[in-house]
ZALUMTOR-352434 format. One record per atom (N, C-alpha, C): residue number from 1; atom name; z, y negated, x; residue in three letters. Coordinates in steps of 0.02 Angstrom, whole numbers, plus 32768, in hexadecimal, padded with zeros to 4 digits. Each point is the difference from the previous one (the first is absolute). Layout:
[NUM, CA, [Z, Y, X], ALA]
...
***
This chain:
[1, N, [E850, 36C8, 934A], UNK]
[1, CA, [8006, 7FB9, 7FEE], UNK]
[1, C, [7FC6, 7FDA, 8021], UNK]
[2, N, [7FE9, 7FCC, 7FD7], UNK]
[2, CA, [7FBD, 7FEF, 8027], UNK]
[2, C, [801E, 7FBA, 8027], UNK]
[3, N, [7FD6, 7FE6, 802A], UNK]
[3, CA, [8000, 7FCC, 801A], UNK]
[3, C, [802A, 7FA9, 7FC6], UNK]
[4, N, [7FCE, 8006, 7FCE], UNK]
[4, CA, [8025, 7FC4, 7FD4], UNK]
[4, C, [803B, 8002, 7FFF], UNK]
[5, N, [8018, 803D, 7FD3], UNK]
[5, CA, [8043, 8014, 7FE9], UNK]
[5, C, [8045, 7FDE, 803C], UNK]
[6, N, [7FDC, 801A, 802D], UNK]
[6, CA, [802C, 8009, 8047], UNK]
[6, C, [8001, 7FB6, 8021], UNK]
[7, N, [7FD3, 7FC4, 7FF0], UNK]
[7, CA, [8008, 7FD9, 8006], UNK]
[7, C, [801D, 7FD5, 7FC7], UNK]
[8, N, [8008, 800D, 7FD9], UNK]
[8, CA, [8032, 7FD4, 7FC1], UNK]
[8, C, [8049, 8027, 8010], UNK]
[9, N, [800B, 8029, 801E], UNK]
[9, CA, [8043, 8010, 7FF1], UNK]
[9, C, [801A, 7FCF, 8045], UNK]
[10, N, [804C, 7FDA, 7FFD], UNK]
[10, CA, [800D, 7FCA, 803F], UNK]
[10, C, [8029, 8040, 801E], UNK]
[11, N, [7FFD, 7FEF, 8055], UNK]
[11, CA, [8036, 8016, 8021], UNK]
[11, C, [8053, 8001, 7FF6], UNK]
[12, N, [800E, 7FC5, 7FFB], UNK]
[12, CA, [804C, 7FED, 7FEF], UNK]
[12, C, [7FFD, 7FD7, 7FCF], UNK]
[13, N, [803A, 7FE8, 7FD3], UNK]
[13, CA, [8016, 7FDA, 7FC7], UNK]
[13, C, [8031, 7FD8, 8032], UNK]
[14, N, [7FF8, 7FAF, 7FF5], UNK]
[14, CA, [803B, 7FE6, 8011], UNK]
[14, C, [800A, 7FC8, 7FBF], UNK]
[15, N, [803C, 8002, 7FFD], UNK]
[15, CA, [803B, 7FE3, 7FD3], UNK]
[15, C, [8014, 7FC5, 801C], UNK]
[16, N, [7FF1, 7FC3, 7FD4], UNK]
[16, CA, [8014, 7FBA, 8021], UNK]
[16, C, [803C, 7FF2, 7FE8], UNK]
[17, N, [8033, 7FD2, 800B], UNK]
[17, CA, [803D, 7FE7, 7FC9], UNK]
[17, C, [7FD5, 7FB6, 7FDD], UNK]
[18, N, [801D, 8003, 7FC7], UNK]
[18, CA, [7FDE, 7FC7, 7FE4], UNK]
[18, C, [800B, 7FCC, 8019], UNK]
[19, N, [801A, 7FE8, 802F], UNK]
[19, CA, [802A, 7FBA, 802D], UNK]
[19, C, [7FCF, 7FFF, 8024], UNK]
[20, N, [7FDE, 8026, 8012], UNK]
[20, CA, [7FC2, 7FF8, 8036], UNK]
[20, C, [7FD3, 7FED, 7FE6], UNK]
[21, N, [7FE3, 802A, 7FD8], UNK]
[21, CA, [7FCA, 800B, 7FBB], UNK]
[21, C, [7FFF, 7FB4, 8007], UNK]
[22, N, [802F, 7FDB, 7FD5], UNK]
[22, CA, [7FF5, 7FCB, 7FE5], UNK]
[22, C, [7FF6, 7FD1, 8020], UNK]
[23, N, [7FF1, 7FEB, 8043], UNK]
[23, CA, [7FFD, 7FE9, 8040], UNK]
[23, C, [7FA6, 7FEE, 801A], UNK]
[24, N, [7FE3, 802E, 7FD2], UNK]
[24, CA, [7FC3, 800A, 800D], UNK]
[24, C, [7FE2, 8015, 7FC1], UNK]
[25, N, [7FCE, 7FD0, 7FF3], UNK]
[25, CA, [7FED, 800A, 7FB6], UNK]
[25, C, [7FCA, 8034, 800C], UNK]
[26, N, [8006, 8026, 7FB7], UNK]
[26, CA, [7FC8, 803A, 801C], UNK]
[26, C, [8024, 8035, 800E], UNK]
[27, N, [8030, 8013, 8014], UNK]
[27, CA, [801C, 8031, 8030], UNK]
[27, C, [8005, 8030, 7FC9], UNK]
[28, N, [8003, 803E, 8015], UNK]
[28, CA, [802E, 8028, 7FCA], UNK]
[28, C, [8038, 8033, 8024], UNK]
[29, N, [8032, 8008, 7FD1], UNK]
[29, CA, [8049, 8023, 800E], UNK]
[29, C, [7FD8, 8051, 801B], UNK]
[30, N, [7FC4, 801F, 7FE3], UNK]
[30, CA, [7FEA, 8031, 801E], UNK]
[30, C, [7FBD, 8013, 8018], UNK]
[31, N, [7FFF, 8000, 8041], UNK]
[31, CA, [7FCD, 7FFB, 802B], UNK]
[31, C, [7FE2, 804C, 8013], UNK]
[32, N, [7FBE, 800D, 7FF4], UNK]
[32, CA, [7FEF, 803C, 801E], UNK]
[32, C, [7FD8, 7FF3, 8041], UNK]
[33, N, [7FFF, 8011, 8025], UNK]
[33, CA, [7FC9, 7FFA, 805A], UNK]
[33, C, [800F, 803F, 801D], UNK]
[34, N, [7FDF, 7FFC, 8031], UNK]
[34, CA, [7FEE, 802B, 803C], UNK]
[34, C, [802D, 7FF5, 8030], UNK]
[35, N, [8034, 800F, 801E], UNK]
[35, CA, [8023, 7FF0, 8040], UNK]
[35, C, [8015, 803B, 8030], UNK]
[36, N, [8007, 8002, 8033], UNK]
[36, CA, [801E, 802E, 8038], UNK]
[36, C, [803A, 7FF7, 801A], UNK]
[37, N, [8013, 7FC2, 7FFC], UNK]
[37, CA, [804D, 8002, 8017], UNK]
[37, C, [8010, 7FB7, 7FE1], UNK]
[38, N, [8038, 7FE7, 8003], UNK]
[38, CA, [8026, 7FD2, 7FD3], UNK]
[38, C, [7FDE, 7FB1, 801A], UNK]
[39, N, [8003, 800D, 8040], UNK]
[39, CA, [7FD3, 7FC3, 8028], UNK]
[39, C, [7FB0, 7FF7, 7FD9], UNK]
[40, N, [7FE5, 801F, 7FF1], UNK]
[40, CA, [7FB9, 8009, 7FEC], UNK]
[40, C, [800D, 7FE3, 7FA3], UNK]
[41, N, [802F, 801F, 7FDE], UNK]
[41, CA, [800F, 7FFE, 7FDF], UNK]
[41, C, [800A, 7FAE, 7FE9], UNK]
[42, N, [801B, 7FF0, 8024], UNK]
[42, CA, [801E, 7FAE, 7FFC], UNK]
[42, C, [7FB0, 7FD4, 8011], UNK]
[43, N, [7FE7, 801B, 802D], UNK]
[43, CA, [7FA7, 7FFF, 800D], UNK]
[43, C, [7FE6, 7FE3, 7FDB], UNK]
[44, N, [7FFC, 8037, 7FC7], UNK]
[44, CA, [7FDC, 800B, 7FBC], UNK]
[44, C, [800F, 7FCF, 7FC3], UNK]
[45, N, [805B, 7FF2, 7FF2], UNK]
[45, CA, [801A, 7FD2, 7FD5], UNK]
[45, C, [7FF4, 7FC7, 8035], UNK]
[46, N, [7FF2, 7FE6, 802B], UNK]
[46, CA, [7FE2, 7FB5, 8037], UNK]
[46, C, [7FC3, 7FF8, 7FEB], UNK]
[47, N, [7FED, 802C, 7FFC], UNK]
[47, CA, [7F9D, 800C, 7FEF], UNK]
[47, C, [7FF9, 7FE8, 7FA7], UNK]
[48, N, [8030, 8017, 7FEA], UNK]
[48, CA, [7FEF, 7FEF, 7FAB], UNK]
[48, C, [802F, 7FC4, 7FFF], UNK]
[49, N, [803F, 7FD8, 8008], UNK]
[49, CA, [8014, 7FCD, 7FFF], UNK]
[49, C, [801D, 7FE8, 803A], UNK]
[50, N, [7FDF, 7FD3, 8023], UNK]
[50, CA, [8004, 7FD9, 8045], UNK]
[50, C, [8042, 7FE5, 7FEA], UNK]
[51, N, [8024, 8000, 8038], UNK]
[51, CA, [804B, 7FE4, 7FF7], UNK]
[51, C, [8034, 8041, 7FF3], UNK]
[52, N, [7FF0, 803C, 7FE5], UNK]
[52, CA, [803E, 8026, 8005], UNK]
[52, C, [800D, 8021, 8031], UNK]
[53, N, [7FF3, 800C, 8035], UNK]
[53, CA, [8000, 8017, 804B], UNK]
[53, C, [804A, 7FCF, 801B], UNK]
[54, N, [7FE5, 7FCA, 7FF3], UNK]
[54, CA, [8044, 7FD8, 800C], UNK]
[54, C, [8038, 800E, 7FF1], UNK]
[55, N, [7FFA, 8017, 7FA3], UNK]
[55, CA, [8036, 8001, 7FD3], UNK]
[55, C, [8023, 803B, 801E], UNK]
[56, N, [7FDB, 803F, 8011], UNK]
[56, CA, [8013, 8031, 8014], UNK]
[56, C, [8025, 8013, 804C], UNK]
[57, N, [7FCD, 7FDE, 8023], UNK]
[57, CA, [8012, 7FFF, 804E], UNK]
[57, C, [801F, 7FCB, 802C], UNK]
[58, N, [8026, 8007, 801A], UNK]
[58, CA, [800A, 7FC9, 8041], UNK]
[58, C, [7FDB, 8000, 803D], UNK]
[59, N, [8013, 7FCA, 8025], UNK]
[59, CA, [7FCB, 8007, 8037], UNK]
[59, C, [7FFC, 803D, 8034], UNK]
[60, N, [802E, 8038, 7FFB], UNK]
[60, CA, [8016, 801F, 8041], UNK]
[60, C, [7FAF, 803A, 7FFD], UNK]
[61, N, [7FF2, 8014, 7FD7], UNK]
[61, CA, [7FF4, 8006, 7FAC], UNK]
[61, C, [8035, 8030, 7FFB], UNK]
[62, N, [8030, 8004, 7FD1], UNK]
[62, CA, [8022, 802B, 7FD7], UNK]
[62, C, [7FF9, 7FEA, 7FBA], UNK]
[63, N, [8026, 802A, 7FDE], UNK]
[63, CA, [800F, 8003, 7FBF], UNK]
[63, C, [8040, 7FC3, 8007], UNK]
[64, N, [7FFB, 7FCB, 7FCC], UNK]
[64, CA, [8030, 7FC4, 7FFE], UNK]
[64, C, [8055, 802D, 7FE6], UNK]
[65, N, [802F, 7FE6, 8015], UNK]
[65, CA, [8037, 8022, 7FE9], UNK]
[65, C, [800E, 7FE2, 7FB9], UNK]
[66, N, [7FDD, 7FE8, 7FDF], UNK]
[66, CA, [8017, 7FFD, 7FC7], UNK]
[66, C, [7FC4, 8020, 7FCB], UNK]
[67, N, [7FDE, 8025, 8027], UNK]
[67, CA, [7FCA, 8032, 7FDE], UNK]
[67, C, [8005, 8044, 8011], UNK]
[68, N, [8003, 803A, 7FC4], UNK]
[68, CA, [801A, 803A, 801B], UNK]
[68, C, [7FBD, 8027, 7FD9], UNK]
[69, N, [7FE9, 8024, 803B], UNK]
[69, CA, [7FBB, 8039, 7FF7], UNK]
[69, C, [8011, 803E, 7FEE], UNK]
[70, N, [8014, 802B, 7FD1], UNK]
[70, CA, [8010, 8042, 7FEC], UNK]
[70, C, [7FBD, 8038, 7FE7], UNK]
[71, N, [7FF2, 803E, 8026], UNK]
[71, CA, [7FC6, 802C, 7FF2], UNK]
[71, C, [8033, 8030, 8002], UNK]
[72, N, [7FF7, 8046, 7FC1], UNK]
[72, CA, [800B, 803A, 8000], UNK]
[72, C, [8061, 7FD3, 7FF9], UNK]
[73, N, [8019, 7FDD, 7FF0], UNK]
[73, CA, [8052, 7FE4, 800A], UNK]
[73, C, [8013, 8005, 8046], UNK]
[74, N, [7FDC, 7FE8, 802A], UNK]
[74, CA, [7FFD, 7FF4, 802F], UNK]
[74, C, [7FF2, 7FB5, 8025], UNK]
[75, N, [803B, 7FDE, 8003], UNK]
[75, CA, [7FDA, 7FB6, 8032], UNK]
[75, C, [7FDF, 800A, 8044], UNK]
[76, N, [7FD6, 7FEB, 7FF5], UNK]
[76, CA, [7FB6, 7FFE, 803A], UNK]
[76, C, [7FFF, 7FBD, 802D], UNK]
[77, N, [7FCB, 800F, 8034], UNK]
[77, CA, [8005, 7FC1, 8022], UNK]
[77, C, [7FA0, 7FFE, 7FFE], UNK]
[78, N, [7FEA, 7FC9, 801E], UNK]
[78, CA, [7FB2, 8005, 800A], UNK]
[78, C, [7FF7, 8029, 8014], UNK]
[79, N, [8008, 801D, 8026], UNK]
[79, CA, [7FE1, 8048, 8027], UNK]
[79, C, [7FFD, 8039, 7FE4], UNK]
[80, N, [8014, 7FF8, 7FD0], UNK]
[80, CA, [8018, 8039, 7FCB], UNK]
[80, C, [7FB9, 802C, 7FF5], UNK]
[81, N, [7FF8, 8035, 7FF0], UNK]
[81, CA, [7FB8, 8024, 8002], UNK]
[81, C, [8004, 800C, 7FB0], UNK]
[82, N, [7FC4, 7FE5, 7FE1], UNK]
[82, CA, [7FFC, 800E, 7FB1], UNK]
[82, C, [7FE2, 8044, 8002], UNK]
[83, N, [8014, 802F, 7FBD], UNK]
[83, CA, [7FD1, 8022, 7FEB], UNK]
[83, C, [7FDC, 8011, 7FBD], UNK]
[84, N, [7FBA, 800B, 800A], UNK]
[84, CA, [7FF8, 7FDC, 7FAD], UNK]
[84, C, [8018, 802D, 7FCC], UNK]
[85, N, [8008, 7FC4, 7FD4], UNK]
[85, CA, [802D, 801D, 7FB6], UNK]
[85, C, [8037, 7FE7, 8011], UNK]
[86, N, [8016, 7FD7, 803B], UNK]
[86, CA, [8050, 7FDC, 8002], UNK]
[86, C, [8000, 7FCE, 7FD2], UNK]
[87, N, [804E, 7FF2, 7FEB], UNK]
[87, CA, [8004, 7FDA, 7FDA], UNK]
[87, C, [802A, 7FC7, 8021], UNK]
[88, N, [7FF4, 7FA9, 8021], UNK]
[88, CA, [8022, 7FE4, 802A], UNK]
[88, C, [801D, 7FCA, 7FD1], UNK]
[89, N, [803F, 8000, 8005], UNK]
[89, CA, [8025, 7FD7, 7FDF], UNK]
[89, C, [8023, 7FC0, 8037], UNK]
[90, N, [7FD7, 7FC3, 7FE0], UNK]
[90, CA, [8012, 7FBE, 8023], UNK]
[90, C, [804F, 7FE2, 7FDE], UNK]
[91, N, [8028, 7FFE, 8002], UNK]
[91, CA, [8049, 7FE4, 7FE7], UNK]
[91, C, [8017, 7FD1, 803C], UNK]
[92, N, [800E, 7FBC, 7FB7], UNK]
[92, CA, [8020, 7FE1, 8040], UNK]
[92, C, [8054, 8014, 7FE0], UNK]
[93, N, [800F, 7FDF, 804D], UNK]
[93, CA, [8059, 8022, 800F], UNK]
[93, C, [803E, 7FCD, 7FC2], UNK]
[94, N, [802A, 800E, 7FF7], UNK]
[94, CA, [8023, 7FEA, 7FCA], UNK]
[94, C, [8049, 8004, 801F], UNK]
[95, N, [8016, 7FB8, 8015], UNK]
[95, CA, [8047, 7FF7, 800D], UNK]
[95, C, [8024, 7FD7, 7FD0], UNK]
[96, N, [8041, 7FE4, 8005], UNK]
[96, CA, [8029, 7FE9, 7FD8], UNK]
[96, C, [8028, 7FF2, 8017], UNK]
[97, N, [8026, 7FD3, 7FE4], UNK]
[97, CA, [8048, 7FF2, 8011], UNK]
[97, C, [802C, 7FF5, 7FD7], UNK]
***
């Protein structure tokens, strides 16, 4: 595989919910980048639309409890270690009464 090739293919796929998406014009529901762990990750979507770092994080930094991070069907936290070809699914949480 040569050098080009290997740079068009992204590390991870992340998956926005459209509630976010639409929050930020421009955005799209599927994002390809480069990331190493979920923190970096969130990095990357800060780097392409200023303001979702917020949407995503609280100040402690964690993941907000009404935002749930799933890799491999797995909920993650920032620290989480990506590996490429993951697929990170952003969902926000869904209650009721």
């Amino acid at each position: 595989m040569n050098d080009e090739a290997m740079t068009e293919r992204p590390d991870i796929i992340v998956r926005l919910p459209a509630i976010l998406v639409d929050l930020f014009p421009g955005a799209a529901r599927r994002v390809e980048m480069q990331a190493g762990t979920v923190a970096e990750m969130v990095d990357g979507l800060e780097a392409l639309w200023p303001g979702m770092r917020d949407r995503l994080c609280d100040s402690r930094p964690a993941i907000r409890k009404h935002i749930n991070v799933f890799v491999d069907g797995e909920r993650v936290k920032l620290g989480h270690r990506l590996q490429a070809g993951d697929e990170v699914f952003v969902l926000t949480a869904i209650s009721g009464g």
